[in-house]
Legacy VTK file of the C-alpha trace (Angstrom):
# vtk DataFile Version 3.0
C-alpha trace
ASCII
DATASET POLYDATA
POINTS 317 float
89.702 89.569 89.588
87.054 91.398 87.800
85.931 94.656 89.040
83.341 96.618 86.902
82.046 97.953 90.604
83.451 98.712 93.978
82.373 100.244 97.108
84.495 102.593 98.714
83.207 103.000 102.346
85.533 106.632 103.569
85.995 107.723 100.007
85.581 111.516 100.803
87.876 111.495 102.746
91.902 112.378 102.230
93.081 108.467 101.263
89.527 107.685 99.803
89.627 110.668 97.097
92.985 109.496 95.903
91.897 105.689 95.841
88.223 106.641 93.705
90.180 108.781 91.293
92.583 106.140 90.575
89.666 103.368 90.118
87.273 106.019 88.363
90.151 106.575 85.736
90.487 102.952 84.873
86.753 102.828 84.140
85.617 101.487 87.783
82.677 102.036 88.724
82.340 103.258 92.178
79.894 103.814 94.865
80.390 106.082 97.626
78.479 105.970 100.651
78.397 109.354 102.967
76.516 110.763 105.585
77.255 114.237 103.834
77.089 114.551 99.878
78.666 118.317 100.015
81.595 116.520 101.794
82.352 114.909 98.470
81.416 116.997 95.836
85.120 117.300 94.742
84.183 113.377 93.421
80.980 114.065 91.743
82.758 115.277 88.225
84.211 111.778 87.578
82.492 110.025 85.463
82.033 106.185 86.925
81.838 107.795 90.085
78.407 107.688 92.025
77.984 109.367 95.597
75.026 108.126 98.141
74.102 110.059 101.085
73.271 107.477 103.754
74.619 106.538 106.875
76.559 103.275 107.519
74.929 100.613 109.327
71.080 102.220 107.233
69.481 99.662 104.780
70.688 102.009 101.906
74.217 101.631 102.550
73.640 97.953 103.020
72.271 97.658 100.301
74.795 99.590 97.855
76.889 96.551 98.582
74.457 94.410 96.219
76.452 93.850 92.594
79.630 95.128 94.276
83.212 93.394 93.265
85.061 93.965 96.474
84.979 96.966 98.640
87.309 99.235 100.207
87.317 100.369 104.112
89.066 103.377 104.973
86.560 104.529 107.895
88.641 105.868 110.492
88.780 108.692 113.391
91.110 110.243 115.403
89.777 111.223 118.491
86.970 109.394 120.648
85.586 109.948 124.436
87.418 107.777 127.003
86.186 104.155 127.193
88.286 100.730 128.313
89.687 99.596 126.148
88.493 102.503 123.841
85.903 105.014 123.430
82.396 104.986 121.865
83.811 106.807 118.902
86.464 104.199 117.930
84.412 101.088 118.939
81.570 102.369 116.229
84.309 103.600 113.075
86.857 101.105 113.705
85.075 97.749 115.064
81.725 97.625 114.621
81.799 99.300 111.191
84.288 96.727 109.579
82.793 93.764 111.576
79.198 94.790 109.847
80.996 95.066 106.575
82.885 92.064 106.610
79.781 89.802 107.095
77.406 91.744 105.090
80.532 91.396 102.547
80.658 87.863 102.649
76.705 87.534 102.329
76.367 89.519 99.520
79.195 87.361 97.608
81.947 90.706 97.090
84.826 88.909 96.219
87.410 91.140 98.288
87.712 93.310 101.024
90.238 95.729 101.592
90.482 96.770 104.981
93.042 100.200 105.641
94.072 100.185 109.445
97.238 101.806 111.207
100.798 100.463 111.636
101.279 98.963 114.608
97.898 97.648 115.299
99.011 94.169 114.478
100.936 93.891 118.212
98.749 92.377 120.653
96.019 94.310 121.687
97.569 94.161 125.836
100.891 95.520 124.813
99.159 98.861 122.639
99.252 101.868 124.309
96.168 104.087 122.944
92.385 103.648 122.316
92.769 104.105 118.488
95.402 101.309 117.912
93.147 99.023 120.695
90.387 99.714 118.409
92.587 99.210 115.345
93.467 95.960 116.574
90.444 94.982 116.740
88.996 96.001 113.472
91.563 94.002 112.061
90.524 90.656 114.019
86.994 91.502 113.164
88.247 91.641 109.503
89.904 88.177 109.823
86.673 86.587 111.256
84.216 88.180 108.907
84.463 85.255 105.840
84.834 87.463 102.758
88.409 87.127 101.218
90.233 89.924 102.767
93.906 92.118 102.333
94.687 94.203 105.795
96.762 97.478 105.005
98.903 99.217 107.824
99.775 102.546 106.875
102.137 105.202 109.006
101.196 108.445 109.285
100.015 109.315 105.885
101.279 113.019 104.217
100.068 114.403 100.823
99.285 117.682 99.714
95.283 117.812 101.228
97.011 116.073 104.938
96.481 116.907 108.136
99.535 116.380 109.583
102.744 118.361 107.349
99.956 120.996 106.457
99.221 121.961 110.219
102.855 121.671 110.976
103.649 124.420 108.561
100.444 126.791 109.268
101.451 126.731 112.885
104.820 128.031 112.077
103.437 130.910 109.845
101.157 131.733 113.099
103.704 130.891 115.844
107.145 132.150 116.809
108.558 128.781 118.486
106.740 125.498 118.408
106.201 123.696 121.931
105.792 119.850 120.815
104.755 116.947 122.710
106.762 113.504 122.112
109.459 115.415 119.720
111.451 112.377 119.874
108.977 110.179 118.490
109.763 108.260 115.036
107.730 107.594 112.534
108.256 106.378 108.817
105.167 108.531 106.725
104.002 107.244 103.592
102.865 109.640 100.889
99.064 109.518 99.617
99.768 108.504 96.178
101.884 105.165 97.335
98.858 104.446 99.585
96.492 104.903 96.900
98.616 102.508 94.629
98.806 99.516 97.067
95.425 99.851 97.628
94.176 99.360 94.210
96.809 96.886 93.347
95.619 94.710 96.339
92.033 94.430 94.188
93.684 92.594 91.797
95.665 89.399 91.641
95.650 87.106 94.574
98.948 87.271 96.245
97.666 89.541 99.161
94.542 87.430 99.662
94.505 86.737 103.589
97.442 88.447 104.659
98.299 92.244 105.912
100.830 94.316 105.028
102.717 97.090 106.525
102.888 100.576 104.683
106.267 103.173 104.789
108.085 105.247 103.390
111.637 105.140 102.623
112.834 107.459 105.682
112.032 106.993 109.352
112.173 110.889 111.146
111.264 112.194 114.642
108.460 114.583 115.076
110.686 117.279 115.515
112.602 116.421 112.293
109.369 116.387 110.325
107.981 119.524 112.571
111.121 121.284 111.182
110.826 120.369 107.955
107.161 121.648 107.691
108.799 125.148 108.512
111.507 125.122 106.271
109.623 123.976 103.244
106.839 126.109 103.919
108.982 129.378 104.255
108.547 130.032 108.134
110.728 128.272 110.063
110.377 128.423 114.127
112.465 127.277 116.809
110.580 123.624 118.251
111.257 123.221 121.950
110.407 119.507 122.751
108.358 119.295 125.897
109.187 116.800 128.927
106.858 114.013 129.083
104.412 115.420 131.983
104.290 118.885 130.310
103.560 117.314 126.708
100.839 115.434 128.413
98.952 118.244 129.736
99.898 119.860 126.472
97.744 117.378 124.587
94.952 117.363 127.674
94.063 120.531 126.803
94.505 120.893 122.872
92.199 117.928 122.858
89.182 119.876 124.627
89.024 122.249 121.895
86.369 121.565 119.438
88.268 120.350 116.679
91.717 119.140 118.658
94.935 119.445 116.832
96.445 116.396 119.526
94.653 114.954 122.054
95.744 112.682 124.812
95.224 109.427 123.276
97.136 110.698 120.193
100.144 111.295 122.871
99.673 107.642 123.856
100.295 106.734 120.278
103.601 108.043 119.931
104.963 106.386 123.231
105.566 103.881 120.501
107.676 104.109 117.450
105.372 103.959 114.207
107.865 102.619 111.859
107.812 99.353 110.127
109.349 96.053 110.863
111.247 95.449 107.518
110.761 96.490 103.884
107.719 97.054 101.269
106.170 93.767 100.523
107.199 93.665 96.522
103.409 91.934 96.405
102.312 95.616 96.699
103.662 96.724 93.318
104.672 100.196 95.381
108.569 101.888 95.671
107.843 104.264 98.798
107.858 108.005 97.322
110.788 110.205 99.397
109.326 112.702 101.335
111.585 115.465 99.980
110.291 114.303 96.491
106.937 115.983 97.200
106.404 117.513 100.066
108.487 120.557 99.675
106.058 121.598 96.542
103.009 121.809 98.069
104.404 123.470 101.760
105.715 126.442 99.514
103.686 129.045 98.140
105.478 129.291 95.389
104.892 126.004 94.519
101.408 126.148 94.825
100.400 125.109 90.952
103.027 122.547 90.979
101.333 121.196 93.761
98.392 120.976 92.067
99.761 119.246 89.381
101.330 116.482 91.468
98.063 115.901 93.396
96.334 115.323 89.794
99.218 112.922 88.489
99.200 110.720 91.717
95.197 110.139 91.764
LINES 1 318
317 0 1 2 3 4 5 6 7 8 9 10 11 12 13 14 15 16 17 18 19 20 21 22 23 24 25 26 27 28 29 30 31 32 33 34 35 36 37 38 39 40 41 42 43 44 45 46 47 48 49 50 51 52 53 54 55 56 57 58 59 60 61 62 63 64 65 66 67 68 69 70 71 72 73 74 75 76 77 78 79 80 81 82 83 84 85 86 87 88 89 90 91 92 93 94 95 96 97 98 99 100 101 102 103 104 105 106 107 108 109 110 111 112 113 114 115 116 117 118 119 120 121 122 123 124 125 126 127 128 129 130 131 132 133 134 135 136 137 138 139 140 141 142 143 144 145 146 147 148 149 150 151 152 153 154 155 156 157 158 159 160 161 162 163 164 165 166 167 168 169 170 171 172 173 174 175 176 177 178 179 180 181 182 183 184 185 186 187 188 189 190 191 192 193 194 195 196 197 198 199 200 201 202 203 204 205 206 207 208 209 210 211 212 213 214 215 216 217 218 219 220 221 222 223 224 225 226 227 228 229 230 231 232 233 234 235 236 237 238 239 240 241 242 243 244 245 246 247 248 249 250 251 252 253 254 255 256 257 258 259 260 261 262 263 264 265 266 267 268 269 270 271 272 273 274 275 276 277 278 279 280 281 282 283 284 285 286 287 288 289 290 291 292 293 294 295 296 297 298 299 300 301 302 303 304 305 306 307 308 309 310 311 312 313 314 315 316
């Protein structure tokens, strides 16, 4: 299809940078709504690029939509108050938000919508353990009712060299002298930025994703303690990781998740009670070949490799 401009609803954020800078350098133009500008002023210096301070659900974000080819969801949050079957906080990002944009999508005539949700949300919604793949699961049927043409992406946890997740690994081994993890024995199957980025904006063009969803991987399935380790080692500091018995890991993540900004909270524990690895290979419809972790990761994690770092973050926008 023909996209001269797209609407990237989350494109401050870690996926969304990666996803504008890839459209922006093929001469995209694309909008990007946020409730904070300063959040994305590492976006304002590319050139097709054009940043709106609104908030979604306001008439101005609505109406950014108009003269839009397709647009791009990757709202999403990690943490939300209790609610059944999830909290206030997921209901609004992951529901409501994608629900709203899949209707106003289809009335405005975008072509496409590309909706970014979380492996495992495609189970049914009675058999998921958390709030955030409930309200996953959910987004995703909202998605499927809304009437614009649609692709559904389901990524693992996602690592690159601006995550939270390998990043927060290693500075807790430069501040701690053993590591006391909840679930340890999880597995999971991360998927580096850049590949994300890559399916994304292949799904905008073509139509062999049209009306389907697709899981995202990478090539190697580890445990949390594998990947925990490996966050030490690469980053120069490794510690000892003591895997904590299920009751202890839950009251673990109870009280992390208090803190103001929560590292793990208890719904996060009730993610990993399932494996988040996929259920067969890369659909070739992506036009992806999952990046090894060891192929990046290990740059970025080590001071030394600080400018190389750099220069992989540029070369995988």
């Amino acid at each position: 299809m023909s996209l001269n401009r797209v609407l990237v609803a989350g494109g401050s954020g870690f996926i969304g940078s990666h996803v504008v800078a890839r459209l922006s350098a093929q001469g995209v133009r694309v909008v990007v709504p946020t409730r904070h500008r300063e959040r994305a002023r590492h976006l304002l210096p590319l050139p097709t690029v054009d940043v709106i301070e609104t908030r979604p659900g306001s008439p101005s974000f609505w109406q950014a939509l108009e003269g839009c080819d397709a647009v791009i969801n990757l709202v999403g949050v990690l943490h939300s108050r209790w609610g059944d079957p999830y909290g206030p906080e997921f209901r609004e990002a992951h529901v409501d938000l994608p629900a709203r944009l899949a209707n106003a999508a289809a009335r405005s005539g975008v072509g496409r919508l590309i909706h970014v949700s979380a492996l495992g949300a495609g189970a049914s919604r009675e058999t998921l353990p958390s709030m955030y793949l409930r309200s996953k699961a959910d987004g995703e049927a909202a998605v499927r009712a809304g009437g614009v043409p649609f692709t559904i992406l389901q990524p693992s946890v996602v690592f690159g060299p601006e995550d939270a997740f390998l990043n927060v690994f290693a500075r807790l081994q430069r501040l701690l002298p053993v590591v006391p993890l909840a679930q340890a024995n999880a597995r999971l199957q991360p998927v580096f930025v850049g590949d994300v980025a890559t399916a994304v904006v292949n799904c905008l063009r073509g139509t062999a994703t049209l009306g389907h969803g697709f899981e995202l991987a990478g090539p190697e399935v580890f445990t949390l303690r594998e990947l925990v380790q490996l966050a030490g080692r690469w980053s120069g500091h490794p510690r000892p990781v003591i895997g904590l018995p299920f009751t202890l890991g839950q009251i673990q993540a109870g009280l992390m998740g208090a803190l103001p900004r929560p590292l793990m909270s208890t719904d996060n524990f009730d993610s990993l009670r399932v494996d988040n690895i996929a259920t067969g290979p890369i659909s070739p419809a992506l036009g992806i070949t999952p990046t090894p972790l060891a192929a990046v990761a290990p740059a970025w994690l080590s001071r030394q490799g600080s400018r190389l770092a750099a220069q992989q973050a540029r070369a995988h926008r």
